[in-house]
Structures are given as C-alpha cells and as structure tokens.
TORLOZA-841448 format. One record per residue (C-alpha): x, y, z. Coordinates in pm, whole numbers. Example, Ala and Ser with C-alpha at 12.3 -4.5 7.8 and 13.67 -1.06 7.14 Angstrom:
% TORLOZA-841448
x,y,z
1230,-450,780
1367,-106,714
***
This chain:
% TORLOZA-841448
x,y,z
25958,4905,9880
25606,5037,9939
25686,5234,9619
25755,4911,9374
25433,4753,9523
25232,5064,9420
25384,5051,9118
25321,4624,9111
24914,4706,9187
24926,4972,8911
25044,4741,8664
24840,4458,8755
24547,4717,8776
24645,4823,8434
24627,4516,8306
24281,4389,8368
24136,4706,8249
24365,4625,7895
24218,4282,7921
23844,4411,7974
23890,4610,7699
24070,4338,7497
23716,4132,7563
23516,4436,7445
23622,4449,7085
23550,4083,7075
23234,3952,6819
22931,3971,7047
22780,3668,7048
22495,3604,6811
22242,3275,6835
22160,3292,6458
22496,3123,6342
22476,2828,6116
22568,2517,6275
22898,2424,6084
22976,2035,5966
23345,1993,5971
23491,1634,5928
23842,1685,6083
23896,1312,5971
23930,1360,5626
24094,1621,5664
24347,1489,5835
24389,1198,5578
24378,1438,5287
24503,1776,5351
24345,2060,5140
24592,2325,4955
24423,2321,4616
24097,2445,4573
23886,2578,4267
23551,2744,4284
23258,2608,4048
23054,2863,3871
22745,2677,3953
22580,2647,4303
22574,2324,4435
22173,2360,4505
21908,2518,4316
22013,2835,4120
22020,3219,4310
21762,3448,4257
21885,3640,3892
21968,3933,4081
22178,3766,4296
22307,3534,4060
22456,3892,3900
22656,3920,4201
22773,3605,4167
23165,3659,4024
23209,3938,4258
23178,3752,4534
23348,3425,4391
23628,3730,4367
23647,3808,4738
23595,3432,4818
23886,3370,4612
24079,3647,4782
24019,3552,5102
24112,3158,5090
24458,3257,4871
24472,3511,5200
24502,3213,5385
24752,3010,5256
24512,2813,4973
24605,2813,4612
24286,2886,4386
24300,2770,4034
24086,2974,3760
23740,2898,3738
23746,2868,3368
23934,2535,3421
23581,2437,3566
23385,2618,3359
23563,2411,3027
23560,2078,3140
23141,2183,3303
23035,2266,2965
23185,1967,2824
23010,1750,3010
22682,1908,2993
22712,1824,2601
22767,1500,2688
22472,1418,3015
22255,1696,2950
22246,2033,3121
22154,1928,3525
21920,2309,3557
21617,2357,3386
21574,2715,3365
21203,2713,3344
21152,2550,3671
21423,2642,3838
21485,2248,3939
21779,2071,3958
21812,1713,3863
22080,1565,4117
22120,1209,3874
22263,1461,3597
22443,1670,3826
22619,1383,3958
22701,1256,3622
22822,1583,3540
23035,1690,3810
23200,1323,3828
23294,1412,3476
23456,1737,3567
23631,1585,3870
23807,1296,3654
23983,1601,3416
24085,1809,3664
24242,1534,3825
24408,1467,3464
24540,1780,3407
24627,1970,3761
24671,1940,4143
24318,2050,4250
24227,1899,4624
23874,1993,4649
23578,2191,4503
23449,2501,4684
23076,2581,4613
22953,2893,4729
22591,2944,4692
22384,3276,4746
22104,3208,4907
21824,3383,4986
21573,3426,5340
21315,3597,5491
21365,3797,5852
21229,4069,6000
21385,4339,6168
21362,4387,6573
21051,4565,6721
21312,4742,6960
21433,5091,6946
21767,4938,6759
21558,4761,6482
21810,4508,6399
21785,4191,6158
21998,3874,6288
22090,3575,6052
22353,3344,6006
22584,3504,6257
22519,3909,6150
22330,4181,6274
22207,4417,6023
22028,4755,6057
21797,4840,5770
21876,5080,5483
21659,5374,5377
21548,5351,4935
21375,5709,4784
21350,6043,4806
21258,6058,5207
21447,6071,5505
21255,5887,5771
20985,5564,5820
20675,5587,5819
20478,5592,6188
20264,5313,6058
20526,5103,5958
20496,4727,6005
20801,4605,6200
20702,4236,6201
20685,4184,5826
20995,4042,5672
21275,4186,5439
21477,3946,5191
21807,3890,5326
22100,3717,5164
22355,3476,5319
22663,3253,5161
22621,2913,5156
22999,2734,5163
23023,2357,5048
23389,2172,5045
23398,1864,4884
23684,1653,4850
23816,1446,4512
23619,1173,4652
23319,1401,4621
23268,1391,5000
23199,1659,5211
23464,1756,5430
23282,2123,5539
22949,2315,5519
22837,2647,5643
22645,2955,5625
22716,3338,5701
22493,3602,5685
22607,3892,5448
22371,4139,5424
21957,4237,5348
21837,4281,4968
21519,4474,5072
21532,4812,5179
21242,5032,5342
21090,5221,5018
21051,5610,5208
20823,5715,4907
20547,5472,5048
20290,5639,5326
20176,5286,5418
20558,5141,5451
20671,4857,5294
21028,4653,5173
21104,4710,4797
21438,4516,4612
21734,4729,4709
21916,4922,4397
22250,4790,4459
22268,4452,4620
22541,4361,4815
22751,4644,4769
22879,4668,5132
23238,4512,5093
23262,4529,5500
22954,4309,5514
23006,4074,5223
23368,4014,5393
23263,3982,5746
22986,3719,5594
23279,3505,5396
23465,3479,5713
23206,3317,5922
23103,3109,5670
23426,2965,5628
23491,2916,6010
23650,2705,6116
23731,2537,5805
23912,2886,5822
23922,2944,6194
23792,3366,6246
23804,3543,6474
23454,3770,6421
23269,3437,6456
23013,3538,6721
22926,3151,6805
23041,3156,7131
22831,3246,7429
***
C-alpha cells in the first residue's frame, strides 16, 4: 500500500509541475491591447459564414508604404478566417461593383488631402452592398485597415516596444552592428497595427479591434548621433503579422495568444 500512495503523490506531484508549465507557455499578459467591441446580439440574430474583404480601408487611407503591403496581408487575413471555418469570396467581386459606384457618387478619397468624405462613402458602399446581395451569399464586410502609431521603446535593459497587445524588440538598419551610446531611448519609432471592422448587411457593426503587428522604423547603425529611419522591408515578419491578425480578430475569433488577461 505505502507503495501505490508513493506512486499516488508522484503523480499528483507530476501533475502540477505539467500544469505550471502548461501556464508558462501561456501569452503573458500585456496592458496595451485594444479594447474589443463585440455585439454578441447581432450575432446571434444573424450568424456570419460569408465574408469578403474590401480593398479600401474603412478610415482614412495607409501610409503608401503600407498601403503596398496591403494585399499581402488581406492574403493572410483571408487565410486565417477560411482557417476558421469562414468562406471568403474574391475581393474583385468588391472591387467591380466599388468602382462602379464611384462612377456613379464620385470617388469618396481625395488623394491630395488624404480626406475622406463619409456622405460619399456611404453612398458608395450602400451601392456595393445592394449587388452583392443580388448576386451572392455574402454576410458581412471585413475591413482591415493598416494603421500607423508612434511608441517608443523601453528605457530597460530589454528595450521593448508594447502596442495593441505585442511586444516588439527593435531591429538593427546599415552597415553596423551595435547602437550608439548616445542613443535616445525616449524618442519614438513608427509602429504598425491592424485595424479589423465587421459590418453586417445592415451596415452595422457587429466587431472592432486592433492588434499590434510589428515596428516600421528601425535604428539606422550608420548614424553617430542615433536615430529611427523607415525600415527596408516592412512587415516582412510572417510570425508577427500572424500573431497581430489573431488578436485583432479575438474574440470575434476567440485566440488563444491574446495576452488581455491579467
């Protein structure tokens, strides 16, 4: 008998440490996540299976080199919602009906400014909605926005950014190999996040969130003074652009990286 209860406080032993560890690999949490909208109402009333993604941001147009990034990471969006069960139709269904429309209410951006008039946009998008309706089974639009910010990195040893639920170290641009002594740790780099918008047929939103994906400045090592320049290639971590789509689709896609929880 004493044997089998060895063996019981062994196993039980055994267990909590597998359960510590269990709780180790889980997302650390991290105050900077975006505080999701979800409305689990109409939700409920109209179930979402059908999505498409528009080729225009719901908001003010990305910076132009992030706007180049743009289909790439429609791409993995699009990957990771038909990874989930959600049938995407092809964005040049949107794109066809958009740029009818904008013949017939006027393009909503003005390129020169930059603004977006919201009266057009309405008119336009209300137009799309009513022949996609027509002609397929589309449940709601998915806007995905990349948007830009302004964070510095930590004045600790680690020297860490943190935004909309990531934690990024900065990268290294030139021909050198370390930073500069004289390096100003409290200016800010440009960092870049994805801004997720769900709207329903009714043109309601049903979900909005944003996750952090990953910086666009980089620490120039040619420069004696220190300073951020634009990085070469933006966004080219796949790990980070992924880990970003995920929280910014929790929970209308529930993840389990989301660091939100102390």
């Amino acid at each position: 008998m004493r044997h089998f209860r060895t063996l019981g406080r062994a196993a039980v032993a055994l267990a909590a440490l597998l359960g510590l560890a269990a709780c180790s690999t889980g997302p650390t949490y991290n105050p900077t996540v975006f505080p999701y909208e979800l409305d689990t109402e109409k939700l409920a009333q109209n179930k979402v299976k059908t999505v498409i993604i528009p080729h225009v941001n719901l908001g003010q147009p990305s910076r132009t080199y992030l706007e180049k990034e743009a289909p790439r990471i429609d791409g993995m969006v699009s990957t990771y919602l038909k990874q989930h069960g959600y049938k995407v139709l092809p964005q040049r269904d949107f794109i066809q009906h958009w740029n009818t429309a904008v013949r017939a209410f006027g393009d909503p951006f003005d390129p020169t400014t930059g603004r977006v008039n919201m009266a057009t946009f309405a008119q336009v998008i209300q137009s799309v909605r009513d022949r996609l309706q027509d002609t397929t089974d589309v449940d709601a639009f998915v806007f995905t926005d990349l948007i830009e910010s302004q964070v510095p990195f930590g004045a600790g040893m680690q020297r860490i950014a943190r935004w909309h639920g990531v934690s990024r170290k900065p990268s290294l641009q030139g021909p050198g190999t370390g930073v500069s002594a004289d390096f100003d740790w409290n200016q800010a780099a440009s960092v870049a996040s994805l801004q997720v918008s769900v709207y329903d047929m009714d043109l309601q939103r049903v979900f909005a969130s944003v996750g952090g994906l990953d910086a666009t400045d980089a620490i120039d090592a040619r420069s004696s003074a220190g300073r951020f320049i634009r990085r070469r290639n933006i966004l080219e971590n796949e790990s980070f652009v992924n880990d970003g789509i995920a929280i910014a689709f929790h929970p209308f896609i529930v993840s389990e990286i989301w660091p939100g929880n102390p």
